[in-house]
KOLGU-4560 file (N, C-alpha, C; in nm, 3 decimals, padded with zeros to 5 digits):
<recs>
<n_xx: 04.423 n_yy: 00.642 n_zz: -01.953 ca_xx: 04.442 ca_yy: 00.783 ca_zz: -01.924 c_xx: 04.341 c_yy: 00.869 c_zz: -02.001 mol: A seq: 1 type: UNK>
<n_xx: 04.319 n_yy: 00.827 n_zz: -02.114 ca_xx: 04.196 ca_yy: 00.884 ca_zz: -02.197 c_xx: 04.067 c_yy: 00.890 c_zz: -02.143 mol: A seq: 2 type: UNK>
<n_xx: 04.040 n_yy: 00.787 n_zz: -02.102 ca_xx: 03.894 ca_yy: 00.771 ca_zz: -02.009 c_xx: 03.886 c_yy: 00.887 c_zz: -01.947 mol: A seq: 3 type: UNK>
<n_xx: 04.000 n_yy: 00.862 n_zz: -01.850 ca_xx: 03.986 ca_yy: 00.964 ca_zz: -01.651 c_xx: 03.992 c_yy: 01.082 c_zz: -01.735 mol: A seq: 4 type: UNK>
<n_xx: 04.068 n_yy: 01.135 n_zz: -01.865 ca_xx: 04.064 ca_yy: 01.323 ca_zz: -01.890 c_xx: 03.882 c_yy: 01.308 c_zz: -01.968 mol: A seq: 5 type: UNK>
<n_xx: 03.874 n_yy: 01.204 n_zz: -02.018 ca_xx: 03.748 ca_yy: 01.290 ca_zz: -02.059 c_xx: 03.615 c_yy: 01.268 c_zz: -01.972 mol: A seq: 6 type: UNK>
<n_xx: 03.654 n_yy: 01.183 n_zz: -01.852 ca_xx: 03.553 ca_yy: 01.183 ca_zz: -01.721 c_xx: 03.545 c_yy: 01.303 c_zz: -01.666 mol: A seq: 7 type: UNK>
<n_xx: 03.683 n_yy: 01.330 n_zz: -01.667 ca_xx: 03.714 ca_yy: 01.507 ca_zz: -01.609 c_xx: 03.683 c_yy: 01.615 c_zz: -01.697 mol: A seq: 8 type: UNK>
<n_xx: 03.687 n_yy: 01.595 n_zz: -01.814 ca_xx: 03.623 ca_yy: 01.714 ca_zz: -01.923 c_xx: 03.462 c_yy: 01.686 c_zz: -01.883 mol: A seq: 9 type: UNK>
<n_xx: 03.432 n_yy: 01.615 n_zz: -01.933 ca_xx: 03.268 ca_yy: 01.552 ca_zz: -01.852 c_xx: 03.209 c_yy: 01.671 c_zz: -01.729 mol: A seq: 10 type: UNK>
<n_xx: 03.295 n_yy: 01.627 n_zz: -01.635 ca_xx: 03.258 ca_yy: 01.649 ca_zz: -01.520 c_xx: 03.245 c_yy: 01.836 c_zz: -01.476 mol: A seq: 11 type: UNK>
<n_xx: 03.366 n_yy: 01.864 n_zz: -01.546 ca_xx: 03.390 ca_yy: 02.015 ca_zz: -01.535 c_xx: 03.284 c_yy: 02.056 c_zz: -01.654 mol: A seq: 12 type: UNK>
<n_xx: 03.293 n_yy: 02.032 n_zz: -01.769 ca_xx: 03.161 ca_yy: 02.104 ca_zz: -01.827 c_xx: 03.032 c_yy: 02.082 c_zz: -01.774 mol: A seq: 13 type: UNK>
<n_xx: 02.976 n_yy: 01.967 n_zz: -01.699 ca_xx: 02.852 ca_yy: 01.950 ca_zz: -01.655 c_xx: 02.807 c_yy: 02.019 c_zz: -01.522 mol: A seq: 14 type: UNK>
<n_xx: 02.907 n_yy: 02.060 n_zz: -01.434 ca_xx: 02.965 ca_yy: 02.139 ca_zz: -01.308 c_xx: 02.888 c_yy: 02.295 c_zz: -01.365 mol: A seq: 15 type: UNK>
<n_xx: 02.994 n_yy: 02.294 n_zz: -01.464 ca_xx: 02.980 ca_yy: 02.458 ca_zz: -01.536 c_xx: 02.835 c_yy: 02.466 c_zz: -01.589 mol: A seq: 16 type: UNK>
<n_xx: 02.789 n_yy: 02.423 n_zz: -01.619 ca_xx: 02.661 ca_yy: 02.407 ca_zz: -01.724 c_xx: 02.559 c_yy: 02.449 c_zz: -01.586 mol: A seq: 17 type: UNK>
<n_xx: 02.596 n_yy: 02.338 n_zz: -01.493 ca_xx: 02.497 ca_yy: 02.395 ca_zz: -01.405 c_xx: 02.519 c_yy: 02.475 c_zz: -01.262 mol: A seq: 18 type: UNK>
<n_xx: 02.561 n_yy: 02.515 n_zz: -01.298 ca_xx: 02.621 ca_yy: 02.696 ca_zz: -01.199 c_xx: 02.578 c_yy: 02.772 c_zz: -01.285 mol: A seq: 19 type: UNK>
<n_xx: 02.617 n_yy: 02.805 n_zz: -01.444 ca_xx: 02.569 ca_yy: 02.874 ca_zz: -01.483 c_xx: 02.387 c_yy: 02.896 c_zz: -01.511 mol: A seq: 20 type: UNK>
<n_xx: 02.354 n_yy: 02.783 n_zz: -01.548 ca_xx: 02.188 ca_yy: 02.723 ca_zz: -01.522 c_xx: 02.092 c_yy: 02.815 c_zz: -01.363 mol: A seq: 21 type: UNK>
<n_xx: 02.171 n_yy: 02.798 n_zz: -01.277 ca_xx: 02.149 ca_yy: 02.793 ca_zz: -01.166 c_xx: 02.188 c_yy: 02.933 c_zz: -01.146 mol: A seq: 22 type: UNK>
<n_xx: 02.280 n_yy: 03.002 n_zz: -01.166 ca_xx: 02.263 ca_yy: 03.213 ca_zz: -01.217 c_xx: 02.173 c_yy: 03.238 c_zz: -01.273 mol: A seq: 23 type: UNK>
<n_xx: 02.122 n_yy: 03.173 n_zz: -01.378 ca_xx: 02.022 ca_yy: 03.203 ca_zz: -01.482 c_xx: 01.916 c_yy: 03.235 c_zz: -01.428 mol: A seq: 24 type: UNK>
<n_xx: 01.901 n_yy: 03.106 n_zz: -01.377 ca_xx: 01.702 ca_yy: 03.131 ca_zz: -01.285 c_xx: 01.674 c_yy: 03.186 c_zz: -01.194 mol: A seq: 25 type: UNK>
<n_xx: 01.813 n_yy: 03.228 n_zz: -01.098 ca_xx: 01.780 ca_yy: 03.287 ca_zz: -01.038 c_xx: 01.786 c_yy: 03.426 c_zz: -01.082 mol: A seq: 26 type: UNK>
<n_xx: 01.858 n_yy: 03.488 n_zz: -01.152 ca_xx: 01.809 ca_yy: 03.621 ca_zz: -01.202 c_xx: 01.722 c_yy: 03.619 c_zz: -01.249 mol: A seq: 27 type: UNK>
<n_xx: 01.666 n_yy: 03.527 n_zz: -01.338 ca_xx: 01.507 ca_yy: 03.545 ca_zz: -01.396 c_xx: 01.418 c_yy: 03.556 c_zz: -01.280 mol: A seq: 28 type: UNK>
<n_xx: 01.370 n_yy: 03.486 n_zz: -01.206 ca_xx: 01.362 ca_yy: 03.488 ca_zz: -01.115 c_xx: 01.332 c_yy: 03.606 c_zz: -01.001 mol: A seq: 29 type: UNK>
<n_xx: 01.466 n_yy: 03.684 n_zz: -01.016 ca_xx: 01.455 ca_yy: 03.806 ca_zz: -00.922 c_xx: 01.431 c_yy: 03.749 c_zz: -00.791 mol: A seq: 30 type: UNK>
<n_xx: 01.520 n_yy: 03.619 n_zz: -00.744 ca_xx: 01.530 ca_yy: 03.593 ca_zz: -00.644 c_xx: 01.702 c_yy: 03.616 c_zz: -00.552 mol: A seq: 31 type: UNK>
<n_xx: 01.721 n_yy: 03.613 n_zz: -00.457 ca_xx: 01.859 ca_yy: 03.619 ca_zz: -00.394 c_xx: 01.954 c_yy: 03.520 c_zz: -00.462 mol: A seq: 32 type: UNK>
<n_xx: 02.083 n_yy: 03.542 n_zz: -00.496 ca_xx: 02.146 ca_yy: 03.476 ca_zz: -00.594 c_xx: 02.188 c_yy: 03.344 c_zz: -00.489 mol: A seq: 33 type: UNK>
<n_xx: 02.197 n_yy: 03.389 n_zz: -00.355 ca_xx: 02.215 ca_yy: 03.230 ca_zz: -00.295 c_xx: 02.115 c_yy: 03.125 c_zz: -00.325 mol: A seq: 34 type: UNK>
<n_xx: 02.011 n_yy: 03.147 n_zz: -00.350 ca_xx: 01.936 ca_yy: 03.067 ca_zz: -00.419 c_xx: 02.016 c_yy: 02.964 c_zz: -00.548 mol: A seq: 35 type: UNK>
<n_xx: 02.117 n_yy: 03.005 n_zz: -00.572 ca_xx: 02.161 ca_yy: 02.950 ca_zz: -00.713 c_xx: 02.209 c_yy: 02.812 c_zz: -00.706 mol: A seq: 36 type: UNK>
<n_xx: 02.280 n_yy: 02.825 n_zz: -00.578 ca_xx: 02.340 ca_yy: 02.693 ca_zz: -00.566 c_xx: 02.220 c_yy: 02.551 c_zz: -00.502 mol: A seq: 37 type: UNK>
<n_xx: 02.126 n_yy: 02.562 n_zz: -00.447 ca_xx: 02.010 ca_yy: 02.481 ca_zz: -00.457 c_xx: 01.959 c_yy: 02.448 c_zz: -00.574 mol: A seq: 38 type: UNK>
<n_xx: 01.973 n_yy: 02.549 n_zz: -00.660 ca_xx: 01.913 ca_yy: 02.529 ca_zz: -00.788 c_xx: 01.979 c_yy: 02.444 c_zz: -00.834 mol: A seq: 39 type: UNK>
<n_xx: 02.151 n_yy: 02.469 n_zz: -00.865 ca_xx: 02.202 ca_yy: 02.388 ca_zz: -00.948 c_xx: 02.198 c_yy: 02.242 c_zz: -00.853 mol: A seq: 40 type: UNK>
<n_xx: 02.159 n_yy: 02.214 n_zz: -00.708 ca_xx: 02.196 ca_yy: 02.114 ca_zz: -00.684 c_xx: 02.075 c_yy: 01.999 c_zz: -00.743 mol: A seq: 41 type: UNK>
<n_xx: 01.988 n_yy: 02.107 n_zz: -00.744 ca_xx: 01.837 ca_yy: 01.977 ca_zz: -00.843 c_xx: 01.906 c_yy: 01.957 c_zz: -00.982 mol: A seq: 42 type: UNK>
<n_xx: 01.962 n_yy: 02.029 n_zz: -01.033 ca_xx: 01.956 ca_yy: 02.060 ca_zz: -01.214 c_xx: 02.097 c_yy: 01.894 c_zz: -01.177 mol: A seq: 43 type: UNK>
<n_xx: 02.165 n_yy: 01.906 n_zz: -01.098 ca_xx: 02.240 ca_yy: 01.789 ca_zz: -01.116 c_xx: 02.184 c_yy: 01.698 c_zz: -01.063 mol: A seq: 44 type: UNK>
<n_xx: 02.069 n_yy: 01.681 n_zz: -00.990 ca_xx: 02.039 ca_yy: 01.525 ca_zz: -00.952 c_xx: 01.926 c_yy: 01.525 c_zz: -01.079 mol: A seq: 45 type: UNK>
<n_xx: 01.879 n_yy: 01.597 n_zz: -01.150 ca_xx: 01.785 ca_yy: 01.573 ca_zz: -01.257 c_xx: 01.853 c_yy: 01.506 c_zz: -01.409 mol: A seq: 46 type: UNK>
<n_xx: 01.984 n_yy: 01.553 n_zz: -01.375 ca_xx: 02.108 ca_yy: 01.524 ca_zz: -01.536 c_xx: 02.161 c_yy: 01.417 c_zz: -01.445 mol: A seq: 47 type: UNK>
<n_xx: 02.184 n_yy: 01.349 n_zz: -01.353 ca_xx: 02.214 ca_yy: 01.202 ca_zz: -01.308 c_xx: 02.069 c_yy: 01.105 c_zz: -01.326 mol: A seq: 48 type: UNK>
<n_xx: 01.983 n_yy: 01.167 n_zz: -01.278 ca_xx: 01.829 ca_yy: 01.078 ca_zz: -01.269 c_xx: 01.837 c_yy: 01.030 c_zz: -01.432 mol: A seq: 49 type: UNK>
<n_xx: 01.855 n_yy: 01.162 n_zz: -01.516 ca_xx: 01.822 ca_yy: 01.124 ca_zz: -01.641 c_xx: 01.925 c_yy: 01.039 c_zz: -01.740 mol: A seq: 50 type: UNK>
<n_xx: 02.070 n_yy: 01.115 n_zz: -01.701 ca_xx: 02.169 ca_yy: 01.027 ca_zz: -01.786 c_xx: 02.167 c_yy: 00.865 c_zz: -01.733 mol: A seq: 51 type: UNK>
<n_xx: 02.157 n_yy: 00.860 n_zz: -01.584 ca_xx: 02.108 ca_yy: 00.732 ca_zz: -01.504 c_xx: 02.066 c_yy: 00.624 c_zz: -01.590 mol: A seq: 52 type: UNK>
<n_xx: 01.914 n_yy: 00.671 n_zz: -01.661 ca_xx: 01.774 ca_yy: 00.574 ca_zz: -01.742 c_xx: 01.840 c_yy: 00.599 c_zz: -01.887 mol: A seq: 53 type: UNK>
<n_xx: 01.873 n_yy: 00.702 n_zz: -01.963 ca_xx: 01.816 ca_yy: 00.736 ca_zz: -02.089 c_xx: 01.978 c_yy: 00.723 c_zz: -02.161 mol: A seq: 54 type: UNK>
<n_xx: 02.085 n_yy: 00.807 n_zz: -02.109 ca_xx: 02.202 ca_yy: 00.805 ca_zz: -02.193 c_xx: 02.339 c_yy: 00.698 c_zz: -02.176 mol: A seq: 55 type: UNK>
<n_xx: 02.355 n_yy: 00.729 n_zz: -02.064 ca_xx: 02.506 ca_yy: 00.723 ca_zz: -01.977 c_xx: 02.479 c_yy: 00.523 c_zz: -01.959 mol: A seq: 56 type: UNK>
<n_xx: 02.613 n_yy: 00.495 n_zz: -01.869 ca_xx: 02.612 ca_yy: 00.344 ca_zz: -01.813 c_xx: 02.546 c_yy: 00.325 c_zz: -01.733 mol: A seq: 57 type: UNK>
<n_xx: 02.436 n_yy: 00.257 n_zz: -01.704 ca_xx: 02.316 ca_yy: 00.213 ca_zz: -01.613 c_xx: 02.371 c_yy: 00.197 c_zz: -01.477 mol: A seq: 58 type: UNK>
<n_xx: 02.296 n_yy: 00.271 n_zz: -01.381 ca_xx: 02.410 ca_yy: 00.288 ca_zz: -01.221 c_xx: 02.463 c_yy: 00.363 c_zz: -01.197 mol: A seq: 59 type: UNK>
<n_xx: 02.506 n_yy: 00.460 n_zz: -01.324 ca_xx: 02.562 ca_yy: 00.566 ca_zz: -01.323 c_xx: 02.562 c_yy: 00.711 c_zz: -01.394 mol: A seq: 60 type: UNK>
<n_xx: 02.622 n_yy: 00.802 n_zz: -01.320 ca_xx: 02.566 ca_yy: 00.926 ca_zz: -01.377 c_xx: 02.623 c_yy: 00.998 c_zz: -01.446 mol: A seq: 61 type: UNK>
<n_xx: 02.708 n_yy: 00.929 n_zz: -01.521 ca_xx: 02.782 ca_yy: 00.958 ca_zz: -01.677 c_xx: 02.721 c_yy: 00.941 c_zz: -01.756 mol: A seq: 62 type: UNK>
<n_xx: 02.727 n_yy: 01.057 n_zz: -01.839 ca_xx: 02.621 ca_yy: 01.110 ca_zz: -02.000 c_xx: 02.750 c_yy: 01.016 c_zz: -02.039 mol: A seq: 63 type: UNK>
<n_xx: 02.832 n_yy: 00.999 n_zz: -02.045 ca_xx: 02.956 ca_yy: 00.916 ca_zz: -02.176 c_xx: 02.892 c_yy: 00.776 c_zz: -02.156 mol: A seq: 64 type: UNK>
<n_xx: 02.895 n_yy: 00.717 n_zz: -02.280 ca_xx: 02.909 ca_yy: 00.626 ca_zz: -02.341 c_xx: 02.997 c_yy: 00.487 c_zz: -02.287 mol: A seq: 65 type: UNK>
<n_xx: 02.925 n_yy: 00.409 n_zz: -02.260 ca_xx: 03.015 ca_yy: 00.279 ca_zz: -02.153 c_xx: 03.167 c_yy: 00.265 c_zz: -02.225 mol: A seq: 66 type: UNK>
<n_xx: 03.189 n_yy: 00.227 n_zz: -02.348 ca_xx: 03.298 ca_yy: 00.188 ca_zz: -02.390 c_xx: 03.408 c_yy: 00.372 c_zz: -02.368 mol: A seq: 67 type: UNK>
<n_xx: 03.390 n_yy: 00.461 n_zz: -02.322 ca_xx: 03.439 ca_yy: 00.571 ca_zz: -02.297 c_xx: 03.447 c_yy: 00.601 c_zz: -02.117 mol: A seq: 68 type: UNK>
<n_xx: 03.357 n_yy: 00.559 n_zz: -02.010 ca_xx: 03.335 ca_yy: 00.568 ca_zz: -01.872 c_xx: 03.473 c_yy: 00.495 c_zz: -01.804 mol: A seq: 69 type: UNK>
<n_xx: 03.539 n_yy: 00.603 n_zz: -01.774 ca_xx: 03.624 ca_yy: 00.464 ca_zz: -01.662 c_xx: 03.590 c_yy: 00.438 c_zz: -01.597 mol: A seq: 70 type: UNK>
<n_xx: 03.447 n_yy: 00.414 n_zz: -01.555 ca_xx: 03.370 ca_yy: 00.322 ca_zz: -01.432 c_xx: 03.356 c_yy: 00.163 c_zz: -01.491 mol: A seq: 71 type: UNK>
<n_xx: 03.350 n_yy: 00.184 n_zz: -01.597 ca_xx: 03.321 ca_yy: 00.046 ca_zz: -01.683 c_xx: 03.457 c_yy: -00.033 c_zz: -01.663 mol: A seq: 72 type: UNK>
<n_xx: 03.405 n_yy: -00.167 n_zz: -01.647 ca_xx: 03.559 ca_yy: -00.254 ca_zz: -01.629 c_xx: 03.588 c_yy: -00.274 c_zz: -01.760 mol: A seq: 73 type: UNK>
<n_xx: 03.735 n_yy: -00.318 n_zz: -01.756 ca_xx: 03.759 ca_yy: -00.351 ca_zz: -01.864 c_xx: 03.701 c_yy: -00.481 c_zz: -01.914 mol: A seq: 74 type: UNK>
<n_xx: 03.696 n_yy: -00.475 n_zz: -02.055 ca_xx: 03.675 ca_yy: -00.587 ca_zz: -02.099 c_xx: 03.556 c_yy: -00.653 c_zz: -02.082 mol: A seq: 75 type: UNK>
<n_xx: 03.411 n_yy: -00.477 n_zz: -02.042 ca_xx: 03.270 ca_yy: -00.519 ca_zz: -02.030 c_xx: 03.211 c_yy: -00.456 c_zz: -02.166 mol: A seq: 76 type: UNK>
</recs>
């Protein structure tokens, strides 16, 4: 049960992070705020591409830590 809430804390702060990301540039920007949601949809395939290689469980696009992912089986 620990896993799935902090997959879900995970998920909702990384959600939030980039909506807000994705307001940002586009007001900098001074472009139409519908623009925002394209934005954030790169800023999340760029934080999967990257947690993908560099942080998260290989295959997947969790920044957490394998022994923390409930994608990870048990007992890997």
């Amino acid at each position: 049960m620990q896993r799935l809430l902090l997959d879900l804390a995970e998920r909702s702060a990384w959600t939030g992070a980039q909506a807000a990301l994705g307001l940002a540039v586009v007001e900098l920007a001074e472009v139409p705020v519908w623009w925002a949601a394209p934005v954030a949809l790169v800023l999340a395939s760029a934080k999967s591409w990257v947690a993908g290689r560099l942080v998260g469980r290989s295959g997947t696009a969790s920044t957490l830590p394998a022994t923390k992912d409930p994608a990870t089986p048990p007992g890997a």
